[in-house]
Kinemage of the C-alpha trace (Angstrom):
@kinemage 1
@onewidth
@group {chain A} dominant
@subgroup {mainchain}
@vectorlist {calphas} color= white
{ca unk a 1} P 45.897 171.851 -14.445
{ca unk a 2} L 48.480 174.150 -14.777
{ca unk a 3} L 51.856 172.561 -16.563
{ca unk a 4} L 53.885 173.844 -13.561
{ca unk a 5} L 51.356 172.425 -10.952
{ca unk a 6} L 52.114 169.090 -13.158
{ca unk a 7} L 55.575 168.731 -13.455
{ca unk a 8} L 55.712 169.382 -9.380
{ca unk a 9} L 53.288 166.220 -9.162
{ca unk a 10} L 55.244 164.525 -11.546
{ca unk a 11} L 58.405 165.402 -9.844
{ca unk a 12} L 57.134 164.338 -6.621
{ca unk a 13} L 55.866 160.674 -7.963
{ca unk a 14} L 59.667 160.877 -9.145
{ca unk a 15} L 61.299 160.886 -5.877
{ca unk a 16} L 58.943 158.586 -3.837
{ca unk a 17} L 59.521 155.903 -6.428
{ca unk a 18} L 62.984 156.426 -6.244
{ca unk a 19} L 63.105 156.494 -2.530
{ca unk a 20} L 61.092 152.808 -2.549
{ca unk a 21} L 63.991 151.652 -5.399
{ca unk a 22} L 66.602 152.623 -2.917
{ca unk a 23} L 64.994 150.823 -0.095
{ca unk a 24} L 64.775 147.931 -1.805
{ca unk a 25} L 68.127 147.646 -2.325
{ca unk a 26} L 68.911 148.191 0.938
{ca unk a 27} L 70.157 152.182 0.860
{ca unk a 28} L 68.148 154.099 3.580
{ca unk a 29} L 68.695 157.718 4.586
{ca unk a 30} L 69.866 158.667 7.737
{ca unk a 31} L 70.886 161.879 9.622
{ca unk a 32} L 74.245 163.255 8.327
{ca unk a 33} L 74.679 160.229 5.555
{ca unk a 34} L 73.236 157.594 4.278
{ca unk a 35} L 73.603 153.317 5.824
{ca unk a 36} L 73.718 150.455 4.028
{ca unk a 37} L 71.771 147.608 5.281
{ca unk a 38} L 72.916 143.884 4.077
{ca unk a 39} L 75.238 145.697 1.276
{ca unk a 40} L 77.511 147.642 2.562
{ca unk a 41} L 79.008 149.447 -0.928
{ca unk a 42} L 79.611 152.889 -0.161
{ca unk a 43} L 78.260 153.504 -4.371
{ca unk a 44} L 74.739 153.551 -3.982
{ca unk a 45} L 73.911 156.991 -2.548
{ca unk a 46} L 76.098 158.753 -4.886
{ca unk a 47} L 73.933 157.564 -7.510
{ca unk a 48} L 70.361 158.171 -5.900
{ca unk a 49} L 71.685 161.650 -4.381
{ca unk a 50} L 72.895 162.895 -8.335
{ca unk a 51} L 70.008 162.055 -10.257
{ca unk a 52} L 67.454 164.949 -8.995
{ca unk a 53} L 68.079 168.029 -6.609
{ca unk a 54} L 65.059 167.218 -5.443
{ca unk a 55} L 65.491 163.683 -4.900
{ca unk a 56} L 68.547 164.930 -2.885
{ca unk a 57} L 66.402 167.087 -1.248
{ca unk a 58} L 64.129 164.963 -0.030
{ca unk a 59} L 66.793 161.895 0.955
{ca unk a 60} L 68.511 164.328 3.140
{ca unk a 61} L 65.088 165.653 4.802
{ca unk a 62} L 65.161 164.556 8.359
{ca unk a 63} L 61.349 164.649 9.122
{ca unk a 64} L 60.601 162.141 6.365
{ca unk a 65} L 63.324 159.765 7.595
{ca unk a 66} L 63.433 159.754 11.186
{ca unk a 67} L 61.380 157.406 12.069
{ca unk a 68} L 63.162 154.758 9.920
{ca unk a 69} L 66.902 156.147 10.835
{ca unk a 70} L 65.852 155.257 14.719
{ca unk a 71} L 64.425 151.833 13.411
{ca unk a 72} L 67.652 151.147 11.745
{ca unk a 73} L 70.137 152.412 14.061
{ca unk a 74} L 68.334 150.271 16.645
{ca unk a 75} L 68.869 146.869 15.390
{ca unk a 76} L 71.171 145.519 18.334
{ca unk a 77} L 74.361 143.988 17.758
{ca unk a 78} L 75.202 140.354 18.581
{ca unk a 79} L 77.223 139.696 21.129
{ca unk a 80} L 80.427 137.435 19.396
{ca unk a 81} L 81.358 134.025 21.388
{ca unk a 82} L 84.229 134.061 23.946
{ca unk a 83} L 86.990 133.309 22.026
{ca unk a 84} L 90.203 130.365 23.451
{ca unk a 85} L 91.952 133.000 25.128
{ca unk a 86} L 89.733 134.873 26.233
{ca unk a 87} L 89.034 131.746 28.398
{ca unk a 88} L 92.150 130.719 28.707
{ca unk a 89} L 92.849 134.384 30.517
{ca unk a 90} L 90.316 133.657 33.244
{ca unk a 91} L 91.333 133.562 36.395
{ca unk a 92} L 91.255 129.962 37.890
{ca unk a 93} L 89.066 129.414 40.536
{ca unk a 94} L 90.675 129.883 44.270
{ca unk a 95} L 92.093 126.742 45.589
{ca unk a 96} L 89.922 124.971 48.325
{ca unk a 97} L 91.790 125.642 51.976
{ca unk a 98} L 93.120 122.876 53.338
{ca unk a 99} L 90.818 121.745 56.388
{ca unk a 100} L 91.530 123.173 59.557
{ca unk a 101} L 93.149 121.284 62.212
{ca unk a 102} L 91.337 119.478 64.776
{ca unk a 103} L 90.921 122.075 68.324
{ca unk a 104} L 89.506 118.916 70.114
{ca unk a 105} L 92.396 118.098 72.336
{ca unk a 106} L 94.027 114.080 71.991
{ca unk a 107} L 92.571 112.419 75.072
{ca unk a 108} L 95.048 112.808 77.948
{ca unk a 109} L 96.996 108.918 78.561
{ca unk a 110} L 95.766 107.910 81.657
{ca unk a 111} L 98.062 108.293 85.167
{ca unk a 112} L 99.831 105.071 86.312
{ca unk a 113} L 97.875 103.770 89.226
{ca unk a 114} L 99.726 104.647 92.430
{ca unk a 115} L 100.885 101.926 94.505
{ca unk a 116} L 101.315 102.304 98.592
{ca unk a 117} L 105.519 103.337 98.497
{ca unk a 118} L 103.620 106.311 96.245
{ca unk a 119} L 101.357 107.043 99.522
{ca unk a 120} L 104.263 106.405 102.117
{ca unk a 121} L 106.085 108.705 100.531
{ca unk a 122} L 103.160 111.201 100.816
{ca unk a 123} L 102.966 111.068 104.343
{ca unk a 124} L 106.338 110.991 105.073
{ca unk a 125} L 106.974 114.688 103.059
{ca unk a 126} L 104.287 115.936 105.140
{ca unk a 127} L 105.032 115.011 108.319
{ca unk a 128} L 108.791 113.734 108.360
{ca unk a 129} L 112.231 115.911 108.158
{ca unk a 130} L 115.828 115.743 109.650
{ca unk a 131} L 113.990 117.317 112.916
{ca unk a 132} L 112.028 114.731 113.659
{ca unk a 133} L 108.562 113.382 112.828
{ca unk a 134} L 105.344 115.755 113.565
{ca unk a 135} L 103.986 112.839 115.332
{ca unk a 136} L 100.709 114.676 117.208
{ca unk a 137} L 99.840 116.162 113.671
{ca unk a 138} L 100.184 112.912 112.450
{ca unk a 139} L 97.835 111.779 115.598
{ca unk a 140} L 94.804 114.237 114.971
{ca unk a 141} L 94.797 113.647 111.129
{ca unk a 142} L 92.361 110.685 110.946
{ca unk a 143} L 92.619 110.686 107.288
{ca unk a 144} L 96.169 110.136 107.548
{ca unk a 145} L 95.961 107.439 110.418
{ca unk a 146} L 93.690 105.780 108.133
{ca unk a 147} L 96.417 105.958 105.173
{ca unk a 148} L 99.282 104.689 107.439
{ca unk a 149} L 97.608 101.705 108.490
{ca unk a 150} L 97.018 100.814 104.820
{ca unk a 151} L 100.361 100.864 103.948
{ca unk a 152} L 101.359 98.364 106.547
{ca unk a 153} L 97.997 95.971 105.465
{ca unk a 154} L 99.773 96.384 101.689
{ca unk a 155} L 103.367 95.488 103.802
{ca unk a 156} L 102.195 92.628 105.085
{ca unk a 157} L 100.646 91.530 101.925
{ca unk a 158} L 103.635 92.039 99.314
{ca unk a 159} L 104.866 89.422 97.653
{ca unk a 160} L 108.629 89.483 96.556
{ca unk a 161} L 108.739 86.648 94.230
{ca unk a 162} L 110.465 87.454 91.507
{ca unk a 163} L 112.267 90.583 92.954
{ca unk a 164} L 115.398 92.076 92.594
{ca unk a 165} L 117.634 92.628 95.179
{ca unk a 166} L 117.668 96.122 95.420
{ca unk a 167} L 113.593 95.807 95.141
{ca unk a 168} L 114.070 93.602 98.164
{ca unk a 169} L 116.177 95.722 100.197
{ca unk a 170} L 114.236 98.573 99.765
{ca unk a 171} L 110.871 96.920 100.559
{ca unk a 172} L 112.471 95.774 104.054
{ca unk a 173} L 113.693 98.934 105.173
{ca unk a 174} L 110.357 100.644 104.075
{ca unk a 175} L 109.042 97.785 105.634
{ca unk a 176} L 110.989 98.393 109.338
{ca unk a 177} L 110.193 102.167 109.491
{ca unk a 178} L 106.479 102.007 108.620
{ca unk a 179} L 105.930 99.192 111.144
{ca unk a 180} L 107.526 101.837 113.708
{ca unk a 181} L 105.499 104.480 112.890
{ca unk a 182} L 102.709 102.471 113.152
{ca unk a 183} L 103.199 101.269 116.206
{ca unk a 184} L 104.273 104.673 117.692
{ca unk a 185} L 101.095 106.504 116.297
{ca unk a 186} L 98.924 103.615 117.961
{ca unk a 187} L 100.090 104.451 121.611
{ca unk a 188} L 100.779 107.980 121.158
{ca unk a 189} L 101.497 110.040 123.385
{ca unk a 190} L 104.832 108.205 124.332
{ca unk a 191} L 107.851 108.906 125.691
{ca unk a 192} L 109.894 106.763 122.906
{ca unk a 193} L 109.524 103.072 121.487
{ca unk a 194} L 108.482 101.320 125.158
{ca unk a 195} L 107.636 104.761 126.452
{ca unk a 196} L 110.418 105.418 128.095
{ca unk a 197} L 110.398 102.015 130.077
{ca unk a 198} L 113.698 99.594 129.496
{ca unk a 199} L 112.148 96.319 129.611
{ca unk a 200} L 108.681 97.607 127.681
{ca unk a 201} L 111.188 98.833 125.033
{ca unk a 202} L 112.985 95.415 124.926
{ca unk a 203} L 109.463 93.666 123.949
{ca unk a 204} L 108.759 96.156 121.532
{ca unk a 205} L 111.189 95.366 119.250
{ca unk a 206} L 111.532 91.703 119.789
{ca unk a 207} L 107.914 90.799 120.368
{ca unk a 208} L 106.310 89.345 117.179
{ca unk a 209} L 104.018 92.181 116.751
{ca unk a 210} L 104.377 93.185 113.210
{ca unk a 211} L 103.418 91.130 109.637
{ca unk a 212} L 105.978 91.521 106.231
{ca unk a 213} L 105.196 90.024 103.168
{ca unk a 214} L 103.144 87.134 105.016
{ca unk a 215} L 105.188 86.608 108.078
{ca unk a 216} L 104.696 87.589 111.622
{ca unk a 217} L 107.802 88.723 113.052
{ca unk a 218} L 109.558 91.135 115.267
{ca unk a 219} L 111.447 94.512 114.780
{ca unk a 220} L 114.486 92.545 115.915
{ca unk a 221} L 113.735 89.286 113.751
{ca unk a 222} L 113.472 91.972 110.468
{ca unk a 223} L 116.708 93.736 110.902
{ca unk a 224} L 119.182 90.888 112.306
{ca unk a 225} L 117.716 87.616 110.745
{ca unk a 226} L 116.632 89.208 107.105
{ca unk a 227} L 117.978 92.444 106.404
{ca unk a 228} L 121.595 92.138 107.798
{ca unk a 229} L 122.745 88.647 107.069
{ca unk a 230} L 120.984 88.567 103.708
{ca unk a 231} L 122.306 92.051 101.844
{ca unk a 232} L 125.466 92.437 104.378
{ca unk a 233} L 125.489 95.981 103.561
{ca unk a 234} L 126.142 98.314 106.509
{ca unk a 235} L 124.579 101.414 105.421
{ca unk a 236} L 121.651 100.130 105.896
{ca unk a 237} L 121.985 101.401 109.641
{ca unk a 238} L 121.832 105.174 108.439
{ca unk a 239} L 118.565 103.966 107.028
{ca unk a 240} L 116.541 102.195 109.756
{ca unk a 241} L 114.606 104.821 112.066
{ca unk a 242} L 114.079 103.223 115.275
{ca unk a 243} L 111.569 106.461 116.333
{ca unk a 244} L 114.555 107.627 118.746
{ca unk a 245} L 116.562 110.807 119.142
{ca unk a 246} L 119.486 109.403 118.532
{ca unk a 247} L 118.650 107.197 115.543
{ca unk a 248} L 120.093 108.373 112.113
{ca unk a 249} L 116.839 110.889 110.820
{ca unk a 250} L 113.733 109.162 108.823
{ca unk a 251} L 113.678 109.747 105.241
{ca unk a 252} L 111.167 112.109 104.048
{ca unk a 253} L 110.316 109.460 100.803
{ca unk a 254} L 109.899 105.622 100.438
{ca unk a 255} L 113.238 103.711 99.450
{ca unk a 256} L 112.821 102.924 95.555
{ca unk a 257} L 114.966 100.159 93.854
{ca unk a 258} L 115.799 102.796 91.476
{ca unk a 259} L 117.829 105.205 93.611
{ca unk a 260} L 118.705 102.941 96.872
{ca unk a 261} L 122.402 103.187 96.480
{ca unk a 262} L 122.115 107.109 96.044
{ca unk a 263} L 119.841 107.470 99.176
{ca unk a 264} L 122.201 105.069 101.181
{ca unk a 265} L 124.759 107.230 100.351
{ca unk a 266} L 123.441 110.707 100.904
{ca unk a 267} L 121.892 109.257 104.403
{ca unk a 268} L 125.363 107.633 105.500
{ca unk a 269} L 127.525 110.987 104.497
{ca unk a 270} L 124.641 113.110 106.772
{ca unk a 271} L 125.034 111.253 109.862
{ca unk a 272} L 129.056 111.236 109.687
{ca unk a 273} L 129.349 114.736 108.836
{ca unk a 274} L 127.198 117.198 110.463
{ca unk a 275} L 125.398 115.133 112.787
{ca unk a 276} L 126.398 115.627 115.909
{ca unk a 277} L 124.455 112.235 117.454
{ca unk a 278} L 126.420 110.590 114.634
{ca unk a 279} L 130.212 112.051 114.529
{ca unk a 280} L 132.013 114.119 117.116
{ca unk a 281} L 135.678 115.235 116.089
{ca unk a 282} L 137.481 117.876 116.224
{ca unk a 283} L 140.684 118.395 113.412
{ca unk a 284} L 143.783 117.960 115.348
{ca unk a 285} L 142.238 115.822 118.386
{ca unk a 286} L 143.199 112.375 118.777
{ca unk a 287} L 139.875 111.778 119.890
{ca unk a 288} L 136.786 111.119 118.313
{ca unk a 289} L 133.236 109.678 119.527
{ca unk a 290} L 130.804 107.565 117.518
{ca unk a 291} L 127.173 106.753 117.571
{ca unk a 292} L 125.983 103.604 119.779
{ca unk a 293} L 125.026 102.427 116.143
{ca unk a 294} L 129.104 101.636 115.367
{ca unk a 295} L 129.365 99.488 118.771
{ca unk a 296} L 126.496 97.361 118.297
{ca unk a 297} L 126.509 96.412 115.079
{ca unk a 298} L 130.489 96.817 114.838
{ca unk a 299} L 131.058 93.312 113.183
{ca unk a 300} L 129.390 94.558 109.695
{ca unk a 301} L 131.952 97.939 109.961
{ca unk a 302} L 134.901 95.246 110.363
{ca unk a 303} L 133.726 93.413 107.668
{ca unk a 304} L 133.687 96.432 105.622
{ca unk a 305} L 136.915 97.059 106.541
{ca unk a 306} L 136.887 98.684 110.057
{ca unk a 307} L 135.340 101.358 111.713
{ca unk a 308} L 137.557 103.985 111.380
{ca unk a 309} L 138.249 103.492 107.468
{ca unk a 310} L 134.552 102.808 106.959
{ca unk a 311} L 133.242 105.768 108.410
{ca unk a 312} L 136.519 107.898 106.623
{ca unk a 313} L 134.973 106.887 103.243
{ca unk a 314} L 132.202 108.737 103.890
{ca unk a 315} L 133.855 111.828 105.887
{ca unk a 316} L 134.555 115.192 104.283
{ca unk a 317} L 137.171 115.193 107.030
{ca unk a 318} L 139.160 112.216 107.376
{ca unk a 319} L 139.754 110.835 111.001
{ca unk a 320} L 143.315 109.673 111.925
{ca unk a 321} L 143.752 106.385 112.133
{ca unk a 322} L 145.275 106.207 115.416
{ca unk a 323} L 142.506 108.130 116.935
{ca unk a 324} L 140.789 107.111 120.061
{ca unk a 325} L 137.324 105.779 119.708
{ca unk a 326} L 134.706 106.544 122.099
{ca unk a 327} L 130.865 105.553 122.059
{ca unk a 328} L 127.876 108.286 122.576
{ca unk a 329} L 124.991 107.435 125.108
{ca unk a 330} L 122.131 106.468 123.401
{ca unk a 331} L 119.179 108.998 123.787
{ca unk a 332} L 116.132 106.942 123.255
{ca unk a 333} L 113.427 109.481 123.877
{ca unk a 334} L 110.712 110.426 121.108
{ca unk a 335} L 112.305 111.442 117.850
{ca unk a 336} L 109.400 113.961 117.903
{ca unk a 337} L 109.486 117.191 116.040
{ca unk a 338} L 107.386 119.409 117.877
């Protein structure tokens, strides 16, 4: 062999023992340096690279070291554990919202049962007023028959144990002017209470025809044996409706304990005022003329404190007290609002 041909051998032995040395020890050649695999000392390569050119040659030849350069580079990296703060920096988890209301509505409280001065009053808005009472509406309305002659059954079965005055009063007086109606709706068509007729008119109201809180009695018996001598209060005439046209006008509700005094008020000031059935006077005159209602039942005015001061209590224009009193005819036809 020739000596040249041997010392290249030789030389290349050299270099691929050298190579296995350095990868032993963990130095491995890579593209564009060298990385150290378990010891990281930056020394070693210096060393291998110095001690042959072509030792140098070969660690820096790419072909022979690529595929172990992409083995190497490949090992992965573990990932390092989360740290305190980097938990600690989370954000905390949103808060729960708070549940929604209820949409399911509270159950409604239930309506107070309604008691027959609730259904009076119903039938007297829709067919009473200061005009009169719609009395042939009233008629055809069978319905409303019907109701009517339940509230007298409920009239003649009340009990008043136990009640106040003012409950009292107020029961009686609804008591008189339902009876009436009653009555009128029963025979109508009519002329007036007796239809028209002087003596038939005399039983109506004194005949026992009518039942109040478990007693028969009459129209008469109810306002001068209960209602008069037991409350002595004289406004209570500007509150009876004796189904006449020259009666003080029906209420348009039940009387209620509640408001009594207001609605004997209100009712008395009306028919002296701007009734003209009730209070005739002219400012200046020394004359003035009074309803039929102040001669008949003139002992409770006197009591009151006479007739002239009684009804000036009441008067948005006070009467003199020397004036001349006079008495109206009493028209006793239908108090029919047509």
């Amino acid at each position: 062999m020739h000596p040249r041909n041997l010392m290249n051998r030789f030389a290349h032995y050299f270099a691929i023992s050298t190579l296995l040395v350095t990868s032993s020890t963990g130095i491995l050649p890579v593209r564009g340096g060298t990385e150290v695999v378990g010891d990281k000392s930056p020394a070693a390569p210096a060393v291998a690279a110095a001690s042959s050119p072509k030792l140098a040659l070969a660690a820096a030849t790419p072909a022979s070291a690529g595929p172990a350069n992409e083995s190497a580079s490949a090992v992965p990296t573990q990932p390092q554990p989360a740290t305190q703060a980097s938990a600690a920096s989370k954000p905390a988890p949103p808060a729960l919202p708070a549940p929604a209301a209820s949409s399911v509505p509270a159950p409604a409280k239930p309506a107070a049962p309604r008691n027959w001065e609730d259904h009076y009053s119903d039938l007297l808005k829709k067919y009473a007023s200061s005009a009169g009472v719609r009395y042939a509406a009233w008629k055809n309305n069978a319905a409303d028959v019907s109701r009517l002659r339940e509230v007298v059954n409920a009239v003649a079965a009340q009990n008043l144990s136990g009640k106040s005055r003012d409950d009292q009063l107020a029961f009686y007086l609804n008591a008189y002017n339902a009876w009436i109606l009653q009555k009128i709706i029963e025979a109508y068509p009519v002329k007036g209470p007796g239809n028209g007729n002087a003596l038939k008119r005399a039983y109506f109201f004194k005949s026992k025809s009518i039942e109040v809180a478990g007693q028969q009695m009459s129209f008469s018996g109810l306002e001068n044996d209960i209602i008069r001598p037991r409350f002595k209060e004289p406004r209570i005439h500007f509150a009876l409706n004796c189904a006449s046209a020259s009666c003080p006008p029906l209420q348009d509700r039940a009387f209620r304990a509640t408001a009594l005094d207001r609605d004997l008020t209100l009712l008395t000031r009306n028919f002296v005022n701007g009734n003209p059935r009730g209070v005739q006077f002219e400012s200046g005159s020394k004359k003035v003329r009074v309803s039929k209602i102040f001669d008949w039942y003139g002992d409770d005015f006197e009591a009151a404190g006479g007739l002239i001061p009684y009804i000036n209590r009441f008067r948005a224009t006070p009467i003199p007290a020397s004036a001349k009193v006079s008495f109206m005819d009493y028209d006793w036809s239908l108090n029919e609002n047509r």
